[in-house]
ROPA-509800 format. One line per field, with one value per residue: residue in one letter; z, x, y of N, C-alpha, C in turn; residue number from 1. Coordinates in nm, 2 decimals, m for minus. Example, Ala and Ser with C-alpha at 12.3 -4.5 7.8 and 13.67 -1.06 7.14 Angstrom:
code: (A;S);
nc3: (0.78;0.71);
nc1: (1.32;1.28);
nc2: (m0.57;m0.22);
cac3: (0.78;0.71);
cac1: (1.23;1.37);
cac2: (m0.45;m0.11);
cc3: (0.78;0.79);
cc1: (1.32;1.29);
cc2: (m0.33;0.00);
pos: (1;2);
//
This chain:
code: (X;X;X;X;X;X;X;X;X;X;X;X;X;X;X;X;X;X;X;X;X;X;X;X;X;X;X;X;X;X;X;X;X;X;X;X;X;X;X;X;X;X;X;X;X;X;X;X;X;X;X;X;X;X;X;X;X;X;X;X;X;X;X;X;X;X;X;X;X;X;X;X;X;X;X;X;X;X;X;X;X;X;X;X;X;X;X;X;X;X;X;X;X;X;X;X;X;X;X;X);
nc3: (0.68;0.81;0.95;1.27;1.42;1.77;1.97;2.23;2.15;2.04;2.26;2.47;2.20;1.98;1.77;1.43;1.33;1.27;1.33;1.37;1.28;1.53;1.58;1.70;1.59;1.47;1.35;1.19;1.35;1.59;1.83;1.74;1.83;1.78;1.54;1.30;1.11;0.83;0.54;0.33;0.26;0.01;0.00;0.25;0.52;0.70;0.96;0.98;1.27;1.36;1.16;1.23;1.50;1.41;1.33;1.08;0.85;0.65;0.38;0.30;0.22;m0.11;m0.35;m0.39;m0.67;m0.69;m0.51;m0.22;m0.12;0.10;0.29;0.34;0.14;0.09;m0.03;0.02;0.01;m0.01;0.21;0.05;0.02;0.11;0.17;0.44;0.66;0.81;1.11;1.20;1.51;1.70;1.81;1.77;1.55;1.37;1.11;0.88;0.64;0.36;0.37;0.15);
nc1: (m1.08;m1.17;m0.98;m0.99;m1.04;m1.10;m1.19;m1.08;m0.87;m0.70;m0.62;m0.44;m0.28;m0.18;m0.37;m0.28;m0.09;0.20;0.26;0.44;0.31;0.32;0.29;0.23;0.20;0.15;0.38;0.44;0.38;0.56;0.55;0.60;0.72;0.70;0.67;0.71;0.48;0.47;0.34;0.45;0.64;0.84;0.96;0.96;1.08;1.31;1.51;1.84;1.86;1.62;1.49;1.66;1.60;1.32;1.36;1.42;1.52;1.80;1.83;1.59;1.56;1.49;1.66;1.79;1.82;1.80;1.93;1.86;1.85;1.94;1.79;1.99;2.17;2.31;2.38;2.27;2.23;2.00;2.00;1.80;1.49;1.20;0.84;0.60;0.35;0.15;m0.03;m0.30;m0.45;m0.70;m0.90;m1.25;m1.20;m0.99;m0.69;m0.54;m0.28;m0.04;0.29;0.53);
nc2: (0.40;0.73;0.92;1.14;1.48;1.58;1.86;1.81;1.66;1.96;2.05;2.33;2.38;2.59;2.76;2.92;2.61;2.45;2.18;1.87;1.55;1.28;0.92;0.61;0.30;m0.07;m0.26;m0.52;m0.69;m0.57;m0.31;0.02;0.27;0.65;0.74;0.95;1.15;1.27;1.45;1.63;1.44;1.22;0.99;0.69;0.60;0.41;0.36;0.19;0.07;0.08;m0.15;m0.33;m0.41;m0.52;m0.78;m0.88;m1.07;m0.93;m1.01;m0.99;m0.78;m0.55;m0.46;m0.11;0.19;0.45;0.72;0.91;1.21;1.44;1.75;1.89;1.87;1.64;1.36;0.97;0.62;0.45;0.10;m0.04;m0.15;m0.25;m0.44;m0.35;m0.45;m0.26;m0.16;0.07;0.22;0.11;m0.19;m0.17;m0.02;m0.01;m0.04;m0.23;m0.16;m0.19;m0.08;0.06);
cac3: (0.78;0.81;1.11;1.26;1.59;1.80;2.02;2.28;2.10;2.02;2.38;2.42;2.07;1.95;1.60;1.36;1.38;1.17;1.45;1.32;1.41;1.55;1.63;1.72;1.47;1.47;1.25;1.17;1.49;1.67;1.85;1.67;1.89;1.75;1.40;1.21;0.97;0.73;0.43;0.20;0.22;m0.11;0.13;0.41;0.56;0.81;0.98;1.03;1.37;1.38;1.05;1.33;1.58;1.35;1.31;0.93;0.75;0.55;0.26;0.22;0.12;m0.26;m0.42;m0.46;m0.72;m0.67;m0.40;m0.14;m0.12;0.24;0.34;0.34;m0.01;0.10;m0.10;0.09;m0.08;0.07;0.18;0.00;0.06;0.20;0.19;0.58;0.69;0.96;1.18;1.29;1.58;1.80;1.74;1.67;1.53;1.33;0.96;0.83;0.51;0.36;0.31;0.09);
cac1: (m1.15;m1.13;m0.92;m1.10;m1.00;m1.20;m1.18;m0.99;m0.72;m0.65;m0.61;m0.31;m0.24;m0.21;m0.38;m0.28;0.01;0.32;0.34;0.46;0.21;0.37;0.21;0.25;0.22;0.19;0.46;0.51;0.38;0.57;0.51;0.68;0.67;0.75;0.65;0.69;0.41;0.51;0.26;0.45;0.77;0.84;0.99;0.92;1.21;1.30;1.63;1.86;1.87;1.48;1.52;1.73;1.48;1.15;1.42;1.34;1.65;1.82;1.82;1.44;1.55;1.49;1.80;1.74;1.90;1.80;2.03;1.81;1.91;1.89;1.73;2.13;2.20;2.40;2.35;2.24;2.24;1.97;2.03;1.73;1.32;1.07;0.70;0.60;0.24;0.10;m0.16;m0.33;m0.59;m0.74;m1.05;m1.31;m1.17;m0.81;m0.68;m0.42;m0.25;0.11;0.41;0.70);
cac2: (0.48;0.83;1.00;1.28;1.53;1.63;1.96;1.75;1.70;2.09;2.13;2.32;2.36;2.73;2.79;2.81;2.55;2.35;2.06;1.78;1.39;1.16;0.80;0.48;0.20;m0.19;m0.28;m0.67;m0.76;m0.49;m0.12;0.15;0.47;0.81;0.75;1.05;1.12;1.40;1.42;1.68;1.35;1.12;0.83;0.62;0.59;0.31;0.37;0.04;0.03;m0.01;m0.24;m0.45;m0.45;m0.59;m0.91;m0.94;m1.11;m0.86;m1.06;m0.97;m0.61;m0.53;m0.33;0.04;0.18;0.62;0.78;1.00;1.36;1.55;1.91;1.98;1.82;1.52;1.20;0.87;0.51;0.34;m0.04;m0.13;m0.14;m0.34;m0.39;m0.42;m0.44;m0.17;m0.15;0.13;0.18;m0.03;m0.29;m0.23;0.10;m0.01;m0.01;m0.24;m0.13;m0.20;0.03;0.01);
cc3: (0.79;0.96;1.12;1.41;1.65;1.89;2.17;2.23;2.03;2.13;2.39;2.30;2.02;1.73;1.54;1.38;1.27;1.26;1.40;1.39;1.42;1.61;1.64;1.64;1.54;1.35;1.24;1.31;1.61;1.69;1.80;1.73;1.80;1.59;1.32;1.09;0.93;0.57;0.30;0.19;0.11;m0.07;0.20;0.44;0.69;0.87;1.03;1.18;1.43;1.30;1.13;1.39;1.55;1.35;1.16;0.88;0.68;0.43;0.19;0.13;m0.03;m0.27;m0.45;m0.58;m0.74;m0.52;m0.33;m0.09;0.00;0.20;0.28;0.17;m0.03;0.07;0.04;0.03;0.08;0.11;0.10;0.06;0.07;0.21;0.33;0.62;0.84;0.99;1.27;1.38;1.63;1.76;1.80;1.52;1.44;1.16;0.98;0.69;0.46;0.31;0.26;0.20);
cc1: (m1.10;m1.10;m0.98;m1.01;m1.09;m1.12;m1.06;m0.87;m0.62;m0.58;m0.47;m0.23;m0.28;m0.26;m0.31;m0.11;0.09;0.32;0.36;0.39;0.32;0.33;0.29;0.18;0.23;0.27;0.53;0.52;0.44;0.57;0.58;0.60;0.77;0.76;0.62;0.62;0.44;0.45;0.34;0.63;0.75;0.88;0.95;1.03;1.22;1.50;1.72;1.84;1.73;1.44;1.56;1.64;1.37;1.26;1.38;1.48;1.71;1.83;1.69;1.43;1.58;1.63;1.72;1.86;1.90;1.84;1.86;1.90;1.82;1.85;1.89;2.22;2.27;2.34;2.38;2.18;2.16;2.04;1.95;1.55;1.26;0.93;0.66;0.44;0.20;m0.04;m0.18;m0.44;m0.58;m0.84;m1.13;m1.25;m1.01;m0.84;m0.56;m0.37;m0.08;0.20;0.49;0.80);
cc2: (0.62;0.83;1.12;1.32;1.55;1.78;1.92;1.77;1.78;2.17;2.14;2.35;2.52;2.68;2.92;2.78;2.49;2.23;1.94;1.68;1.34;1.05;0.72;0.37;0.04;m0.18;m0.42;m0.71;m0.68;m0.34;m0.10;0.27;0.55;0.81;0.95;1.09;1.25;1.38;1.50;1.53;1.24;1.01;0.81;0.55;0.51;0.30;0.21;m0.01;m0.02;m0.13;m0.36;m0.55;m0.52;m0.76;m0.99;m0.95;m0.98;m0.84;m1.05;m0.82;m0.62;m0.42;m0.22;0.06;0.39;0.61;0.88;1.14;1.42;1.66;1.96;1.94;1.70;1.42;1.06;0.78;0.44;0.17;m0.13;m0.06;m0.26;m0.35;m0.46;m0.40;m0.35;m0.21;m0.05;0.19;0.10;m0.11;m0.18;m0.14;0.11;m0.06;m0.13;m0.23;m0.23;m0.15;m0.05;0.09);
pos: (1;2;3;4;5;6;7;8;9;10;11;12;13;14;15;16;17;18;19;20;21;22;23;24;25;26;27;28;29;30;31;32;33;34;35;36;37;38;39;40;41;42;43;44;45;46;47;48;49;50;51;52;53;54;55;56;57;58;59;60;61;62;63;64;65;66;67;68;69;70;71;72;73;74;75;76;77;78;79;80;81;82;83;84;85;86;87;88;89;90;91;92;93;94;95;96;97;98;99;100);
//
């Protein structure tokens, strides 16, 4: 389904803009606020402490084996990856897809 704005949800909003989305997400049955969608990013990045929270074994994580390099250049050794199913929307009106 395509996402669309409408003039509502400009209100407030100086053109032209950098603002970063951020949504809310079903994620394996549970809410995920403050999703950060950033389109020009090469990962999907799930921090452990929300990793905790969904209560998915940790033994489901695949081995990575490429390091992730910050804005500031600092190397970070995933724990691994995941393919986790979202949902987003409401009925009648919702998508579910699945991220790595």
């Amino acid at each position: 389904e395509v996402i669309t704005f409408s003039e509502v949800d400009y209100e407030g909003v100086r053109l032209p803009h950098d603002d970063p989305v951020v949504v809310t997400l079903l994620v394996e049955l549970f809410t995920m606020k403050r999703i950060l969608i950033d389109s020009g990013s090469s990962a999907n990045i799930l921090y452990k402490h929300a990793f905790d929270q969904l209560r998915i074994p940790a033994d489901q994580l695949k081995p990575v084996k490429t390091p992730l390099v910050g804005f500031a250049g600092e190397t970070i050794h995933p724990l691994g990856f995941i393919n986790l199913s979202l949902v987003a929307g409401t009925a009648p009106c919702q998508t579910q897809v699945e991220m790595t």
